[in-house]
FISEMI-152575 format. One record per residue (C-alpha): z, y, x; residue in one letter. Coordinates in steps of 0.1 Angstrom, whole numbers, padded with zeros to 4 digits, always signed. Layout:
N
ZYXA;...
END
This chain:
301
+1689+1242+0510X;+1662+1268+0512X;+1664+1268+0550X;+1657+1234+0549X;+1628+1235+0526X;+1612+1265+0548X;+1618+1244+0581X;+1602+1218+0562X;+1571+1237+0554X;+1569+1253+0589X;+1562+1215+0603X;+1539+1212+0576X;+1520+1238+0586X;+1518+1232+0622X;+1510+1195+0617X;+1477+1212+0595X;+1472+1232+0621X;+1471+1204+0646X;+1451+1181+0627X;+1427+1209+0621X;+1421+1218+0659X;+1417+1179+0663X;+1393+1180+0635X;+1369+1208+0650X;+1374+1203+0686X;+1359+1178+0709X;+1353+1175+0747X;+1321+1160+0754X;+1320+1145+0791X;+1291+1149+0817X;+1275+1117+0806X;+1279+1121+0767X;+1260+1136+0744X;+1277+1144+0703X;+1256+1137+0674X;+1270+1156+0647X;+1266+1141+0611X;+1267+1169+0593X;+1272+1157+0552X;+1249+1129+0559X;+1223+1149+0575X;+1215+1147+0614X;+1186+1168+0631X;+1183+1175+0670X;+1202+1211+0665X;+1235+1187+0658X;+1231+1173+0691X;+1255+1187+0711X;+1254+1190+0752X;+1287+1183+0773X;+1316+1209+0773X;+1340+1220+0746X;+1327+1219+0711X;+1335+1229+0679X;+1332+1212+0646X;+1335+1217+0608X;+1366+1202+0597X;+1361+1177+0569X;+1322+1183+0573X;+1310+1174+0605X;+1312+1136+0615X;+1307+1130+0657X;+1295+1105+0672X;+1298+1098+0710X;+1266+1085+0727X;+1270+1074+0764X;+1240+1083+0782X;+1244+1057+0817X;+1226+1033+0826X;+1240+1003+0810X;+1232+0961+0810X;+1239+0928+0790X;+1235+0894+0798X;+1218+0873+0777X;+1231+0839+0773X;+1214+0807+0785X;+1186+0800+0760X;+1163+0768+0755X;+1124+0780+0755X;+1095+0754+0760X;+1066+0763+0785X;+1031+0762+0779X;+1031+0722+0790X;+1060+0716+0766X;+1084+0716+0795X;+1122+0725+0780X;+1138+0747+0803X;+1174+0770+0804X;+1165+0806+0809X;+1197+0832+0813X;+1190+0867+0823X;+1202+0901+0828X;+1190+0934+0812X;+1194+0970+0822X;+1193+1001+0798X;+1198+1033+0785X;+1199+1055+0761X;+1171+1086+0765X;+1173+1100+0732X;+1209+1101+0711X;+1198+1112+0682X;+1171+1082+0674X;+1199+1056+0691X;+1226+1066+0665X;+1197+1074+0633X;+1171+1042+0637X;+1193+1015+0649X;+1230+1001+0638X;+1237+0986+0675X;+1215+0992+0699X;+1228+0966+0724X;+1231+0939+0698X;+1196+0946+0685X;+1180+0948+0722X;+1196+0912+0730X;+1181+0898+0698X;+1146+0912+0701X;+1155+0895+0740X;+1160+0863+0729X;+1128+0861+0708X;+1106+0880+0733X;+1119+0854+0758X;+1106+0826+0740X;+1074+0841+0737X;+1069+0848+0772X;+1076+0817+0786X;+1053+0798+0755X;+1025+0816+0771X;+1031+0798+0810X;+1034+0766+0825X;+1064+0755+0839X;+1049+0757+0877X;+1037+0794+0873X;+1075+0799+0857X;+1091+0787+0888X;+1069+0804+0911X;+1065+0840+0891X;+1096+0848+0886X;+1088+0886+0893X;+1060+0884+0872X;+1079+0872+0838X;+1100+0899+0846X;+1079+0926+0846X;+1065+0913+0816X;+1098+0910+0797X;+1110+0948+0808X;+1072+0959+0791X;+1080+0943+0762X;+1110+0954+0755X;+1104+0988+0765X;+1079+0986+0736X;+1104+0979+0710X;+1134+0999+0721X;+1117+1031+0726X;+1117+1035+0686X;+1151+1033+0690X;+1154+1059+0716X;+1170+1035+0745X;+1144+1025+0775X;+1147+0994+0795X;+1146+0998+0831X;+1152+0962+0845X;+1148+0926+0838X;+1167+0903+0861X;+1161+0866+0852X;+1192+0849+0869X;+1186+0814+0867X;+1161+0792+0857X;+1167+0753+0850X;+1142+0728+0846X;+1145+0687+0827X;+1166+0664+0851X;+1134+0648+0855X;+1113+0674+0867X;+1142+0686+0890X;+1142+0650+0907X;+1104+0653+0912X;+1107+0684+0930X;+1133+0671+0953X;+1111+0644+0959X;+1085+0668+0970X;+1103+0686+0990X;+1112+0658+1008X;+1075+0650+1010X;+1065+0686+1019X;+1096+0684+1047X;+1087+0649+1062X;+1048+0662+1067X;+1063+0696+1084X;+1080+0673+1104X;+1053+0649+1119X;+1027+0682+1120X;+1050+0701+1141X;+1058+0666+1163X;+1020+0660+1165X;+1017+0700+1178X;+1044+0694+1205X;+1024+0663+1217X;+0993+0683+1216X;+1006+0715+1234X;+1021+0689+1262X;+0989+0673+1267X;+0968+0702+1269X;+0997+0716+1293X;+0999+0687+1315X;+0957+0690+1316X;+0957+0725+1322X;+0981+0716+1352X;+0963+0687+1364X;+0933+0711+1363X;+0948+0742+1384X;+0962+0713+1414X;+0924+0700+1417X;+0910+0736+1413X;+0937+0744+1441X;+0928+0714+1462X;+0893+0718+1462X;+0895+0753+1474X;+0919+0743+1502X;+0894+0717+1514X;+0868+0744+1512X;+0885+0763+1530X;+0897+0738+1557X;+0860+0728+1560X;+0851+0766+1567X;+0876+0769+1592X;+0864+0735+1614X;+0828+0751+1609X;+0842+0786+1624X;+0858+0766+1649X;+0831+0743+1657X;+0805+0776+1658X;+0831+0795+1681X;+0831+0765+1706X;+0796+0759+1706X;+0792+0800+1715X;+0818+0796+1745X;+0801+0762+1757X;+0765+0785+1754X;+0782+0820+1770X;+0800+0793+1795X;+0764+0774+1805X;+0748+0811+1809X;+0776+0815+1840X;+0763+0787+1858X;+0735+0795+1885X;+0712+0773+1898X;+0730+0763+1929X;+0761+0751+1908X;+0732+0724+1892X;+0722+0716+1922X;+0754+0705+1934X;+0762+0689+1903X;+0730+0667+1908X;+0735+0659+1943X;+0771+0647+1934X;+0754+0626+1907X;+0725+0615+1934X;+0759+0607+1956X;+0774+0585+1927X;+0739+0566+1922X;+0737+0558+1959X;+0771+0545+1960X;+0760+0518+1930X;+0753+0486+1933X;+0723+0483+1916X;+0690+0478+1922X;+0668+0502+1896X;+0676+0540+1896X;+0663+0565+1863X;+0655+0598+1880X;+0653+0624+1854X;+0621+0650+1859X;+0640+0678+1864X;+0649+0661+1899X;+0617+0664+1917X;+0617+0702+1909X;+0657+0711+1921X;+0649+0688+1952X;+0624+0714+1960X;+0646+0742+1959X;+0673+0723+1974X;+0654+0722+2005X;+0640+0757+2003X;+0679+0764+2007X;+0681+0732+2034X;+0652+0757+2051X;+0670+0788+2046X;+0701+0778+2057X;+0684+0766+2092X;+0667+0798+2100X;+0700+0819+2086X;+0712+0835+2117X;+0745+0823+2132X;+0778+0837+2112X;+0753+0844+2080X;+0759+0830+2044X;+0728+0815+2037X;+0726+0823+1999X;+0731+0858+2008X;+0696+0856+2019X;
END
């Protein structure tokens, strides 16, 4: 009997000891930081960095506070533009925690209070635009929204470091006028780039039409200053040719033509003037080839 009552208080004691080691000992991971609530009272010396710590037993309350980047997605909401345009805005938001001891001291839930204070700065943001500039500007409401909610959270010691709006739905009615328009805006695309085509051709088939006659005329100018080469090259050998000719080869020439008028039948003759003067030295060489002696060429004389 009294071995089983000291077994029995043996296991009592080790399970004290065990619940005390679990009661002063945590391992805080890289990304963690402890908070230590220390009877009711937390300061920034209770704020423990990562490793092995050790606690007061029955004194100390921890509290874990993950310290990476983190998001939540904020449902669809209905928010009317500037123009009273009702449209469904659902987004994305990124956080984190900078400063564990405000995120566990000022605020309950820090995620549940930055999605509410999302909600109502969302409505506010969008109030203040038109639904064109929200459709086009998506960057710009986002910006905006990350500002302002970086202004509120950083009481709470959390920082907002993106704003991601997802998707934005307009009316059915507005969403059939812009298909409507951008069937407009693609049917004038269309006809301005067919009307560019036909222009481009035109001014190619011109600039074509322009080169052959370019090309053409400076063949024929070319053609024309060849003949005139030609033409200047024959008259030169006609001149260099009649420089050859000596006056007895004329002389012959015009008796062979005297020969040819005697042989004609008719009755008037044209004797050029020149004649009178070659018949005068065609008998100066009648007279020189008479007194020539014998076996002599009378020209050599």
């Amino acid at each position: 009997m009294e071995g089983a009552i000291a077994l029995a208080i043996v296991v009592l004691v080790i399970v004290a000891l065990l619940m005390l080691v679990y009661l002063s000992v945590r391992v805080v991971n890289q990304y963690e930081r402890l908070v230590i609530r220390r009877l009711g009272r937390m300061s920034d010396a209770l704020v423990r960095e990562p490793g092995l710590r050790f606690l007061i037993p029955f004194v100390d309350r921890p509290v874990k506070v993950d310290m990476r980047e983190n998001f939540i997605e904020v449902p669809s909401q209905t928010t009317i533009t500037k123009d009273n345009a009702p449209i469904n805005v659902d987004f994305l938001i990124y956080w984190r925690i900078v400063d564990p001891l405000k995120s566990v001291r000022d605020v309950f839930y820090f995620a549940g209070a930055l999605q509410g204070v999302a909600t109502t700065t969302l409505r506010a943001v969008i109030g203040d635009i038109s639904l064109d500039e929200v459709l086009s500007k998506r960057e710009q409401i986002n910006e905006v929204l990350r500002t302002k909610l970086d202004e509120v959270t950083e009481r709470w010691g959390g920082k907002v470091t993106t704003v991601e709006i997802r998707e934005i739905i307009p009316p059915r009615d507005v969403q059939d006028a812009m298909n409507r328009q951008l069937s407009a805006e693609r049917t004038r695309r269309a006809v301005i780039t067919e009307s560019e085509g036909a222009r481009q051709s035109a001014i190619n088939v011109a600039e074509g039409q322009k080169q052959s006659e370019i090309l053409k005329a400076e063949g024929e100018r070319q053609a024309a200053i060849l003949r005139a080469e030609g033409f200047s090259q024959a008259l030169e050998r006609i001149f260099a040719a009649a420089h050859q000719i000596d006056e007895k080869t004329m002389a012959l020439q015009y008796l062979e033509a005297l020969k040819a008028l005697g042989a004609s039948p008719s009755t008037k003759f044209l004797i050029p003037t020149e004649f009178m003067s070659l018949a005068g030295k065609i008998g100066s060489y009648v007279e020189r080839g008479v007194g020539a002696p014998a076996g002599q060429d009378p020209a050599v004389s």
